[in-house]
N, CA, C and O atoms as a GROMACS GRO file, in nm:
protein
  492
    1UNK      N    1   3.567  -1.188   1.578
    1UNK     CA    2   3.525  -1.223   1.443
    1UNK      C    3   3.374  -1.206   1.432
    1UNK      O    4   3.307  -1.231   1.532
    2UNK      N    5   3.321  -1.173   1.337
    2UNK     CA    6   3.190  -1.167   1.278
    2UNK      C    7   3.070  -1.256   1.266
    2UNK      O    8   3.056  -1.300   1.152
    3UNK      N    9   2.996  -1.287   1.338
    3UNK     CA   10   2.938  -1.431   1.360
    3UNK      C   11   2.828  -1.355   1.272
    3UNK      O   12   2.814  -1.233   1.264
    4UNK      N   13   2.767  -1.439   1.219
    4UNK     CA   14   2.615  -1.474   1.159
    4UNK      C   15   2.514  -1.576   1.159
    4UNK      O   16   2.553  -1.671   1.092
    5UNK      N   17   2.422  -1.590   1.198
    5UNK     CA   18   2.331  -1.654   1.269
    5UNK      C   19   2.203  -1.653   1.268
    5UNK      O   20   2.133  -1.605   1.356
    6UNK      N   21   2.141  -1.738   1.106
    6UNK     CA   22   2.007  -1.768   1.088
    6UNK      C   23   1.917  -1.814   1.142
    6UNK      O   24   1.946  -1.933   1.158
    7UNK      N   25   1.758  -1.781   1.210
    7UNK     CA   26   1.688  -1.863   1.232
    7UNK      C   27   1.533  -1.861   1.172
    7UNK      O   28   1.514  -1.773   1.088
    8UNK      N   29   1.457  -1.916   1.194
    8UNK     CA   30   1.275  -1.887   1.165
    8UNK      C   31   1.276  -1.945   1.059
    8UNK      O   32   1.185  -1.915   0.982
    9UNK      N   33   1.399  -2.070   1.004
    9UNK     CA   34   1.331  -2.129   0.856
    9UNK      C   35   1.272  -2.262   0.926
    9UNK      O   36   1.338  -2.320   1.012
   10UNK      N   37   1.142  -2.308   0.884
   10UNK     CA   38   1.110  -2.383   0.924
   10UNK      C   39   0.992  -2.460   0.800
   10UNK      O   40   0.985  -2.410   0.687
   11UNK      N   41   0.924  -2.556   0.830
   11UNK     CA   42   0.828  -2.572   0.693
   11UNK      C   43   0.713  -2.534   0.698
   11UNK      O   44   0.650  -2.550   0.802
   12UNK      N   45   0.645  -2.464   0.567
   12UNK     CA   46   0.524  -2.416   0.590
   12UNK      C   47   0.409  -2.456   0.458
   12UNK      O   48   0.472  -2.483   0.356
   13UNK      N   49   0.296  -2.463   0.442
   13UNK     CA   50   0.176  -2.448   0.359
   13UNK      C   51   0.233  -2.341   0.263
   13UNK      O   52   0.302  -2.250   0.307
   14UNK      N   53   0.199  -2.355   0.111
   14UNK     CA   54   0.174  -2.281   0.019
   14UNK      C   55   0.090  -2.159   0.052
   14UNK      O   56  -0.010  -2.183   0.120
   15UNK      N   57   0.104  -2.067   0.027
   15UNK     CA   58   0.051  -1.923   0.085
   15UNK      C   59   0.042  -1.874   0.217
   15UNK      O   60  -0.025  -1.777   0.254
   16UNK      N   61   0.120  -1.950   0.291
   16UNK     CA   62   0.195  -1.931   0.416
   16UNK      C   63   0.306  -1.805   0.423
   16UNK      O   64   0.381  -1.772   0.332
   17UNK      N   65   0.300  -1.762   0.515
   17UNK     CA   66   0.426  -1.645   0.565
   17UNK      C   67   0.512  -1.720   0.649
   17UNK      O   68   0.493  -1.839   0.673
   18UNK      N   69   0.623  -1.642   0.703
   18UNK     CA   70   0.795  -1.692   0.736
   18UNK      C   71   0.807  -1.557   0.757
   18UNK      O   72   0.753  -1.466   0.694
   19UNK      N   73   0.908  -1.546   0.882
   19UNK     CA   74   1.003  -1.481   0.921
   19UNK      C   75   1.126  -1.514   0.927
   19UNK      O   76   1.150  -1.610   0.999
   20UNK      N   77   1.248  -1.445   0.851
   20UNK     CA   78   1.343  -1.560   0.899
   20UNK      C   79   1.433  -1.416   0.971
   20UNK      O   80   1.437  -1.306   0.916
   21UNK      N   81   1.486  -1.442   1.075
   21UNK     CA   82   1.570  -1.368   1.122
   21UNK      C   83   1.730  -1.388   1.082
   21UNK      O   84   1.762  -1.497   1.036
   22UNK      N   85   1.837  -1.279   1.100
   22UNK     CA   86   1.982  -1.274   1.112
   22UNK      C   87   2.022  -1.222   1.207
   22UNK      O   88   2.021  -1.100   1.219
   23UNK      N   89   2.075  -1.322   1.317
   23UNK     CA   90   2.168  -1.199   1.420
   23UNK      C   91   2.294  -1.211   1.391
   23UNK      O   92   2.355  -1.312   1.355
   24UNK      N   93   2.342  -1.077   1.412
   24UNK     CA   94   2.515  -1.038   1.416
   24UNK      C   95   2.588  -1.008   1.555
   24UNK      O   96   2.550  -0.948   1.655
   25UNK      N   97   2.687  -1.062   1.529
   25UNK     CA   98   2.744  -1.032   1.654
   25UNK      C   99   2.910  -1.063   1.602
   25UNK      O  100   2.963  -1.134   1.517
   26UNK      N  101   2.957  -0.964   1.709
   26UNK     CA  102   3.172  -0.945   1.681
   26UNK      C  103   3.138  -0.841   1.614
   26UNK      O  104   3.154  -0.883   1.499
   27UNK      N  105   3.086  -0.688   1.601
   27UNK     CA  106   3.077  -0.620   1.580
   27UNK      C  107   2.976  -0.500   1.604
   27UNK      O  108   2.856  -0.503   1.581
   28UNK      N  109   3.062  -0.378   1.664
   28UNK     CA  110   2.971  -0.294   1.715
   28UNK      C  111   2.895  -0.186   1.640
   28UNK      O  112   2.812  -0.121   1.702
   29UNK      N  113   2.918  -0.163   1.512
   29UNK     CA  114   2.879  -0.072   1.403
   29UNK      C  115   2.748  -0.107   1.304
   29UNK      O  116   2.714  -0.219   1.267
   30UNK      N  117   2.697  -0.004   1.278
   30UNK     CA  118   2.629  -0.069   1.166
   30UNK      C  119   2.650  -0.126   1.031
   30UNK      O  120   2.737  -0.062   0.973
   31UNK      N  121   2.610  -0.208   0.972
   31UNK     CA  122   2.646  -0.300   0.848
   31UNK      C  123   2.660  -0.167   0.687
   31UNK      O  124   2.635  -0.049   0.715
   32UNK      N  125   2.687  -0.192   0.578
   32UNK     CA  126   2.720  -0.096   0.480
   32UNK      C  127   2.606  -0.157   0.418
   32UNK      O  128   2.505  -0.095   0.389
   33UNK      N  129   2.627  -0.305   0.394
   33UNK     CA  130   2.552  -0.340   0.358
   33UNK      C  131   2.496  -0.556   0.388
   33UNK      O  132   2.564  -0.647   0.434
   34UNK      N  133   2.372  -0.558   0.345
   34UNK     CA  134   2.304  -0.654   0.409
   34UNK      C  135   2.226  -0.756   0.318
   34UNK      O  136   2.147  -0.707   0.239
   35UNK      N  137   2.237  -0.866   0.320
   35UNK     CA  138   2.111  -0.949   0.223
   35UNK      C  139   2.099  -1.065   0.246
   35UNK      O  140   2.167  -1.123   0.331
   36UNK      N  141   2.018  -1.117   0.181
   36UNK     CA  142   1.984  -1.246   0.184
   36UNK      C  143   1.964  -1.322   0.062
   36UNK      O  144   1.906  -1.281  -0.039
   37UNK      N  145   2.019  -1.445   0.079
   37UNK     CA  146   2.020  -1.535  -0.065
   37UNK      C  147   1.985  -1.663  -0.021
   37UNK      O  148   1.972  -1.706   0.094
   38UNK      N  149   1.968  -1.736  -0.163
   38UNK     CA  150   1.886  -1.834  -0.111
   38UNK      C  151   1.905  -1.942  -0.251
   38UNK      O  152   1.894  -1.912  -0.370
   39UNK      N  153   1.944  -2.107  -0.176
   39UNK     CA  154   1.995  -2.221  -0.264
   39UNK      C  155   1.924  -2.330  -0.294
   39UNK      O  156   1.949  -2.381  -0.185
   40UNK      N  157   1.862  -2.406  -0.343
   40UNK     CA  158   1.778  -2.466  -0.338
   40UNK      C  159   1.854  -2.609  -0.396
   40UNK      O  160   1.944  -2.569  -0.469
   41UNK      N  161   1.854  -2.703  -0.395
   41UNK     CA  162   1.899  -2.854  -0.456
   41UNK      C  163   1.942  -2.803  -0.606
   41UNK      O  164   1.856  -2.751  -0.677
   42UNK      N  165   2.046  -2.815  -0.642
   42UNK     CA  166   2.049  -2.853  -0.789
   42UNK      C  167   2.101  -2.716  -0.865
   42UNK      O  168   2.164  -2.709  -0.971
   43UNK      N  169   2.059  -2.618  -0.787
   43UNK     CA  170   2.026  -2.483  -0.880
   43UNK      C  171   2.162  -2.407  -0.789
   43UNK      O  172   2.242  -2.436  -0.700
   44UNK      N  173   2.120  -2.278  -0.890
   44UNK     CA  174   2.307  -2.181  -0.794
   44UNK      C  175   2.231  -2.097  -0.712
   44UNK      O  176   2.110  -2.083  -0.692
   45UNK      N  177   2.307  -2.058  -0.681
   45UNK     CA  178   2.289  -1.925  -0.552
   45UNK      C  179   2.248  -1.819  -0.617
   45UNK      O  180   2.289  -1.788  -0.729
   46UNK      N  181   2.157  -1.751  -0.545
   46UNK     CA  182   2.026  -1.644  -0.619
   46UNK      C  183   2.066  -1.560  -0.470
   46UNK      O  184   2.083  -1.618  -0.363
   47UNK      N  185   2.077  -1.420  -0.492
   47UNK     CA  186   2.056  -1.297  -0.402
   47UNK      C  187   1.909  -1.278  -0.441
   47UNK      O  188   1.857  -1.270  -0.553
   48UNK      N  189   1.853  -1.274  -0.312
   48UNK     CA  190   1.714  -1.230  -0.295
   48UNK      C  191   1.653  -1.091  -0.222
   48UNK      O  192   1.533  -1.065  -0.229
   49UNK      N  193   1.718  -1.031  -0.173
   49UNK     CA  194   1.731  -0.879  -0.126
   49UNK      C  195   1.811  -0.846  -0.044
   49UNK      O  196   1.856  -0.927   0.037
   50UNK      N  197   1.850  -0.714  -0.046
   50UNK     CA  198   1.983  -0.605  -0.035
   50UNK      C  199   1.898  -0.475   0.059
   50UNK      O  200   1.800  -0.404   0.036
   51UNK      N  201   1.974  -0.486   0.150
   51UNK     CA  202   1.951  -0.348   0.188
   51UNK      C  203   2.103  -0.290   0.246
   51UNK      O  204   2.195  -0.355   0.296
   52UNK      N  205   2.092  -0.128   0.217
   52UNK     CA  206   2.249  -0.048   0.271
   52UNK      C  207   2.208   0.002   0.377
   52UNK      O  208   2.096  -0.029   0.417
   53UNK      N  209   2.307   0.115   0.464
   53UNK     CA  210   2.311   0.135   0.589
   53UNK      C  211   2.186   0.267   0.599
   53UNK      O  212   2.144   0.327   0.698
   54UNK      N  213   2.140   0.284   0.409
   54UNK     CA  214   2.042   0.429   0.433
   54UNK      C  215   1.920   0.324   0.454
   54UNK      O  216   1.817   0.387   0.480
   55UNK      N  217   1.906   0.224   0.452
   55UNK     CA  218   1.767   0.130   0.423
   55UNK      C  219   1.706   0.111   0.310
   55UNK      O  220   1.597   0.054   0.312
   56UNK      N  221   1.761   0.154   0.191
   56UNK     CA  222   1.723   0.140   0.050
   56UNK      C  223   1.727   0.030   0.020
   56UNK      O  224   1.840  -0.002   0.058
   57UNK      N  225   1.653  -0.112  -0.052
   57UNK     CA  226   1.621  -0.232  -0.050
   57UNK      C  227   1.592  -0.220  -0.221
   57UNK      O  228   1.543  -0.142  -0.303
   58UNK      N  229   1.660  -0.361  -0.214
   58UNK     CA  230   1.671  -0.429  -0.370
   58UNK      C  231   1.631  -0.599  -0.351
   58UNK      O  232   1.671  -0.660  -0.252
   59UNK      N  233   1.554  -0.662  -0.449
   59UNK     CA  234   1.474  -0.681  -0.483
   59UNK      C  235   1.478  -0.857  -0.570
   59UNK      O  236   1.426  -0.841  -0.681
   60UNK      N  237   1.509  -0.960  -0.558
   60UNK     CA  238   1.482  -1.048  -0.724
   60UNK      C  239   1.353  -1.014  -0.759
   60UNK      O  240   1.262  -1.001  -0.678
   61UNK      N  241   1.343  -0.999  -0.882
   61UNK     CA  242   1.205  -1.041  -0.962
   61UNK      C  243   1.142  -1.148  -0.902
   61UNK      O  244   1.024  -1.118  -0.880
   62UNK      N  245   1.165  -1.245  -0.869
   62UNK     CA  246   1.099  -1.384  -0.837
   62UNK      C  247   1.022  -1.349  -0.693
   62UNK      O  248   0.946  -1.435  -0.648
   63UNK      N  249   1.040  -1.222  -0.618
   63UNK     CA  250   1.004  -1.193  -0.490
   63UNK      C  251   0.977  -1.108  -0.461
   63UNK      O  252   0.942  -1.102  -0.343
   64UNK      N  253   0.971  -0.953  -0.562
   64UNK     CA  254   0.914  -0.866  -0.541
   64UNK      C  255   0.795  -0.840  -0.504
   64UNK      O  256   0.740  -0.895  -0.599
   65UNK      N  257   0.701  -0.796  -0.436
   65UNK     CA  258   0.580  -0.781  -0.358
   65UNK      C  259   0.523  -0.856  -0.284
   65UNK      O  260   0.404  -0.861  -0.253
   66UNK      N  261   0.656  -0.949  -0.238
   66UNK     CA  262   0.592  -1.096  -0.154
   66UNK      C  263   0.697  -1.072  -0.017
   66UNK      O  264   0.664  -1.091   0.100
   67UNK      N  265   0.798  -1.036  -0.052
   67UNK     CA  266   0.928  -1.044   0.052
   67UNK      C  267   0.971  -0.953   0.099
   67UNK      O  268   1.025  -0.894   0.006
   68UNK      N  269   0.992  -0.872   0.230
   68UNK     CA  270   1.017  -0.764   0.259
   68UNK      C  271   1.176  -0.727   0.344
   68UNK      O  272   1.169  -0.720   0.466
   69UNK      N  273   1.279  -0.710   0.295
   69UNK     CA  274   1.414  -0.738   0.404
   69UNK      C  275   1.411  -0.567   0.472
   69UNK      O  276   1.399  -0.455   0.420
   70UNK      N  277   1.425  -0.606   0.578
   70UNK     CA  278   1.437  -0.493   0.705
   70UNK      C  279   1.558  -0.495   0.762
   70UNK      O  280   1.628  -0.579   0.706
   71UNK      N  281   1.623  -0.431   0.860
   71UNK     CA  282   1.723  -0.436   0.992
   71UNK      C  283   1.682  -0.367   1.119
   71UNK      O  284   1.618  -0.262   1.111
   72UNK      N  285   1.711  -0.414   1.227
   72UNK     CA  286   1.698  -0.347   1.360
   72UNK      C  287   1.841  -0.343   1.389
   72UNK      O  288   1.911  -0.434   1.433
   73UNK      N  289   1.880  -0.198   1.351
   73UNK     CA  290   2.010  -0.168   1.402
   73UNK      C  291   2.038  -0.198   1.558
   73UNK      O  292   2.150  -0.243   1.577
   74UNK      N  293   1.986  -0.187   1.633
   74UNK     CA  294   1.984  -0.172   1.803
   74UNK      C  295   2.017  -0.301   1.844
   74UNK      O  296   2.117  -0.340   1.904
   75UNK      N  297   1.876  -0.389   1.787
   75UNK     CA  298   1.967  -0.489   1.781
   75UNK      C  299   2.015  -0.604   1.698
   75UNK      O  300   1.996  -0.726   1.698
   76UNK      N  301   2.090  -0.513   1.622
   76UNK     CA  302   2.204  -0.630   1.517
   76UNK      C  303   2.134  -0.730   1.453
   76UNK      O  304   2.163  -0.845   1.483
   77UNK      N  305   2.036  -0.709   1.359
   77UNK     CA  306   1.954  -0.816   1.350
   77UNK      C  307   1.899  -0.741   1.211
   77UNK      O  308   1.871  -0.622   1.193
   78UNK      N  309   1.891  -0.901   1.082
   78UNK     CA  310   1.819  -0.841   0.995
   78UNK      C  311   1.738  -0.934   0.946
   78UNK      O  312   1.780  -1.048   0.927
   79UNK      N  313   1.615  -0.901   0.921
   79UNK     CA  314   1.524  -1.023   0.903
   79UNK      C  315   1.425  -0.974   0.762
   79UNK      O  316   1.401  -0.860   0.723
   80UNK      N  317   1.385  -1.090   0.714
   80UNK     CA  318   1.339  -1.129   0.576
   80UNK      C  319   1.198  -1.176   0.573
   80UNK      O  320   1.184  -1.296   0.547
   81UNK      N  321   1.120  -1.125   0.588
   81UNK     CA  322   0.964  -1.126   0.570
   81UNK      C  323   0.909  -1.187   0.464
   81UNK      O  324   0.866  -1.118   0.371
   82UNK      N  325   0.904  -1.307   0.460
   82UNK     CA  326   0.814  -1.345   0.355
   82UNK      C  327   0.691  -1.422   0.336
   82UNK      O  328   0.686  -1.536   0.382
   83UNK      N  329   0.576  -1.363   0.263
   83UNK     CA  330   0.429  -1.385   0.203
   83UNK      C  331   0.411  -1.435   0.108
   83UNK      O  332   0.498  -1.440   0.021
   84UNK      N  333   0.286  -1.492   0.093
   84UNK     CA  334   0.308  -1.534  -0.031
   84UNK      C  335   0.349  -1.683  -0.086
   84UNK      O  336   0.327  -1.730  -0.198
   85UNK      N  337   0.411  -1.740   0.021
   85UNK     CA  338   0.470  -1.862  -0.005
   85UNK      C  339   0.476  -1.901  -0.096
   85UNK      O  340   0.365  -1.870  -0.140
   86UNK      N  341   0.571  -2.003  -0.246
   86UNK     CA  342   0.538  -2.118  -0.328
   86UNK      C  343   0.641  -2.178  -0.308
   86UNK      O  344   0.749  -2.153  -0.255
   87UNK      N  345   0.580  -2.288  -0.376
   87UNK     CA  346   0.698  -2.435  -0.351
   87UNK      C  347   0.856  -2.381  -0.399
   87UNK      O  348   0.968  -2.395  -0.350
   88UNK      N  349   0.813  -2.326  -0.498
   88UNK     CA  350   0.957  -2.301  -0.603
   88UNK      C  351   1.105  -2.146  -0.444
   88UNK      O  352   1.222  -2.109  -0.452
   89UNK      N  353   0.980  -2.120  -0.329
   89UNK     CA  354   1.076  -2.042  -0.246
   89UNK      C  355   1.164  -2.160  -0.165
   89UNK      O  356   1.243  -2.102  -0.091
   90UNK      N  357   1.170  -2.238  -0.160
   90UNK     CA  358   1.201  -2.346  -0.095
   90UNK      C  359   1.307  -2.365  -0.138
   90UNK      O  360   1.335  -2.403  -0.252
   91UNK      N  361   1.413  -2.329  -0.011
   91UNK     CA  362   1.580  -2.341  -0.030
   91UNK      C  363   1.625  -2.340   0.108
   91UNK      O  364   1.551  -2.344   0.206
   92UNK      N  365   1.741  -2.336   0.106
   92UNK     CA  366   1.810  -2.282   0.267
   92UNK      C  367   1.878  -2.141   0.213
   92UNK      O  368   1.957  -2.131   0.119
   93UNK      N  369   1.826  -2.035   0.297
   93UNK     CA  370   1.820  -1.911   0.288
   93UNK      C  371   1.939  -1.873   0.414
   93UNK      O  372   1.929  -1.881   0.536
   94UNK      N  373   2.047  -1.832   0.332
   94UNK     CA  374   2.186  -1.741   0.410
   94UNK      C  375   2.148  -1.588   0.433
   94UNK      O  376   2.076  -1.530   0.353
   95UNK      N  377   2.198  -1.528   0.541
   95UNK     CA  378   2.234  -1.408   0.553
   95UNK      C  379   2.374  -1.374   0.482
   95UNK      O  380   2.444  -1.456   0.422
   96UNK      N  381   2.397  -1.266   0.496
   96UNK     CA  382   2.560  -1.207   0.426
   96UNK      C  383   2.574  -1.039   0.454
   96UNK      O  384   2.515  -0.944   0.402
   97UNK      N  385   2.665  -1.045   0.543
   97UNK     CA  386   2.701  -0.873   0.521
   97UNK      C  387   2.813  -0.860   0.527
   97UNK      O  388   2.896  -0.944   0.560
   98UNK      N  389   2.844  -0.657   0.467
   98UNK     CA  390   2.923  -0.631   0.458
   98UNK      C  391   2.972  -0.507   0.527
   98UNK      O  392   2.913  -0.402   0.505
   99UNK      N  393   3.094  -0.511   0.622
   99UNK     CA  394   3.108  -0.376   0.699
   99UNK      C  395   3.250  -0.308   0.641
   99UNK      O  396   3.340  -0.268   0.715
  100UNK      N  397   3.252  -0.303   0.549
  100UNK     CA  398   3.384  -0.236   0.483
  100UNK      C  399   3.329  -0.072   0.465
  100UNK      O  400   3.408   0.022   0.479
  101UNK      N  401   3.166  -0.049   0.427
  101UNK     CA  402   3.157   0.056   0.463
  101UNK      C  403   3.189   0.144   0.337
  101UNK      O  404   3.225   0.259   0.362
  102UNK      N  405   3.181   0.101   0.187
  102UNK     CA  406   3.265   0.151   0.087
  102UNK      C  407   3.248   0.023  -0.065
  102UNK      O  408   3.284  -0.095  -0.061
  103UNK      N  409   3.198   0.080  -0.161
  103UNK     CA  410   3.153   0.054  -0.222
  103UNK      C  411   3.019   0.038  -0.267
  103UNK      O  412   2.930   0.087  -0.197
  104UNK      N  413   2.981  -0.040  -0.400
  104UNK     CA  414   2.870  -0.075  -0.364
  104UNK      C  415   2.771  -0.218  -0.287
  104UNK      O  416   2.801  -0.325  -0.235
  105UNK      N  417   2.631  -0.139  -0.321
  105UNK     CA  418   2.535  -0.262  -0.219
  105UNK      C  419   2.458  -0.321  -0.325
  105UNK      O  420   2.413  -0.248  -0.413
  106UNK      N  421   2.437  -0.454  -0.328
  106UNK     CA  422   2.541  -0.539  -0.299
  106UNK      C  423   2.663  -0.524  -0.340
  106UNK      O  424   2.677  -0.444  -0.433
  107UNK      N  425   2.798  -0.600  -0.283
  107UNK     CA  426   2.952  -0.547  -0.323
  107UNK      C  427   2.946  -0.706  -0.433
  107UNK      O  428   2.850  -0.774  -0.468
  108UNK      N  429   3.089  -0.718  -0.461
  108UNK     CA  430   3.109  -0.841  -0.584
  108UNK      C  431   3.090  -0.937  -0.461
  108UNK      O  432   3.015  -1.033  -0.473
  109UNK      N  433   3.153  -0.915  -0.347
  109UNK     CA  434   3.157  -1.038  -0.289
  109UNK      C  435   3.091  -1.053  -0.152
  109UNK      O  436   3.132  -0.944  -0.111
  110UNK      N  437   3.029  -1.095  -0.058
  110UNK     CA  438   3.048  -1.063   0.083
  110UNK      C  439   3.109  -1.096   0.154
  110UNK      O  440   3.152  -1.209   0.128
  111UNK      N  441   3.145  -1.051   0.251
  111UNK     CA  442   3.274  -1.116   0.311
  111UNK      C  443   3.229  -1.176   0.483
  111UNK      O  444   3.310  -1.198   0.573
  112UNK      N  445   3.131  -1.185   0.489
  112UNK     CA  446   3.062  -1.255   0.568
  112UNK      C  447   2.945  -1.342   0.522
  112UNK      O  448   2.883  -1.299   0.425
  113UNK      N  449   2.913  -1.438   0.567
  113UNK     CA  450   2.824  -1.546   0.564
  113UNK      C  451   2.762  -1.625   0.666
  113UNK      O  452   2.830  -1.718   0.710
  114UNK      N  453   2.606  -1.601   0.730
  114UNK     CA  454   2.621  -1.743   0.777
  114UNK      C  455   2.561  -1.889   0.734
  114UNK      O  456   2.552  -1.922   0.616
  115UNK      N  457   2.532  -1.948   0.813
  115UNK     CA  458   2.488  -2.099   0.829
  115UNK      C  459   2.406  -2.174   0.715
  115UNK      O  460   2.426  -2.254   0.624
  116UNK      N  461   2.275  -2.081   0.785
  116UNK     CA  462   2.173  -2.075   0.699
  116UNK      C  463   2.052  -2.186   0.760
  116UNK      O  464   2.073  -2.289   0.824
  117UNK      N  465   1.924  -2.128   0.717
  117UNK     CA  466   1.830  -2.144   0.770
  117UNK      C  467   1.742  -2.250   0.650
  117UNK      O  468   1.752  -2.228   0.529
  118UNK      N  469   1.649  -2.376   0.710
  118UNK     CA  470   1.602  -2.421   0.575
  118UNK      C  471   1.446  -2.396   0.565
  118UNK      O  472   1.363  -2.408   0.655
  119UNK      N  473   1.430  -2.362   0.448
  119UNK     CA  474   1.280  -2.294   0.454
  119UNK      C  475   1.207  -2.433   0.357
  119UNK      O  476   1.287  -2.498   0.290
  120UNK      N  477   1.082  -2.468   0.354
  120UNK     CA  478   1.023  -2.538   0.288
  120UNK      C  479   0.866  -2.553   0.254
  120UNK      O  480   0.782  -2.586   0.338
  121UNK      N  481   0.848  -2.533   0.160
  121UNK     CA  482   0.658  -2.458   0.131
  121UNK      C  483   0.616  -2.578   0.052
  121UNK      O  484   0.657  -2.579  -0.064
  122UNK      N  485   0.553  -2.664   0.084
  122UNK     CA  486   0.461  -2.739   0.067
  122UNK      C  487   0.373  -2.713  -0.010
  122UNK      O  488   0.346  -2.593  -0.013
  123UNK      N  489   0.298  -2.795  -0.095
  123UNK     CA  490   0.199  -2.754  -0.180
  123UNK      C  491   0.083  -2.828  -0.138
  123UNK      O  492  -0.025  -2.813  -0.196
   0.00000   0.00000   0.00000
């Protein structure tokens, strides 16, 4: 089975950077597609960037030129760069992929999920 496995959320200063990593594992292929979302108290679930198996990356408004999502195919791992810090990024931030390999990126649903990591920016 498909494990997913957040780490690097931790708390930081307003205009602070974060790394948060995803490792995968129960699977030997590369992902179709990949992202990260992110929940905060009270509010719904927000996708915060997408990337497919060409590396083409999508985007919220709320994080464009602050947040950067990557993958290291080699090793199974996709991680979420973020600059910039404000209070309002402050959620617990999931990974999610998809290896069906067919459709689009993001798909309606993902069919993987993990844990999730809690991020928190201080003012």
């Amino acid at each position: 089975q498909v494990q997913l496995l957040e780490s690097g959320g931790r708390s930081v200063q307003s205009g602070g950077s974060l790394r948060l990593s995803c490792a995968a594992s129960g699977y030997t292929y590369s992902s179709y597609c990949m992202g990260w979302f992110r929940q905060a108290p009270g509010k719904e679930r927000e996708g915060v960037a997408y990337i497919d198996r060409n590396g083409r990356t999508n985007y919220a408004d709320s994080v464009k030129g602050r947040f950067t999502i990557s993958q290291d195919d080699a090793k199974n791992t996709l991680y979420l760069q973020m600059n910039s810090l404000k209070p309002e990024d402050s959620a617990m931030y999931y990974c999610a992929a998809d290896y069906r390999r067919r459709g689009t990126c993001p798909p309606r649903e993902f069919p993987y999920w993990g844990r999730g990591t809690q991020v928190t920016v201080s003012s």
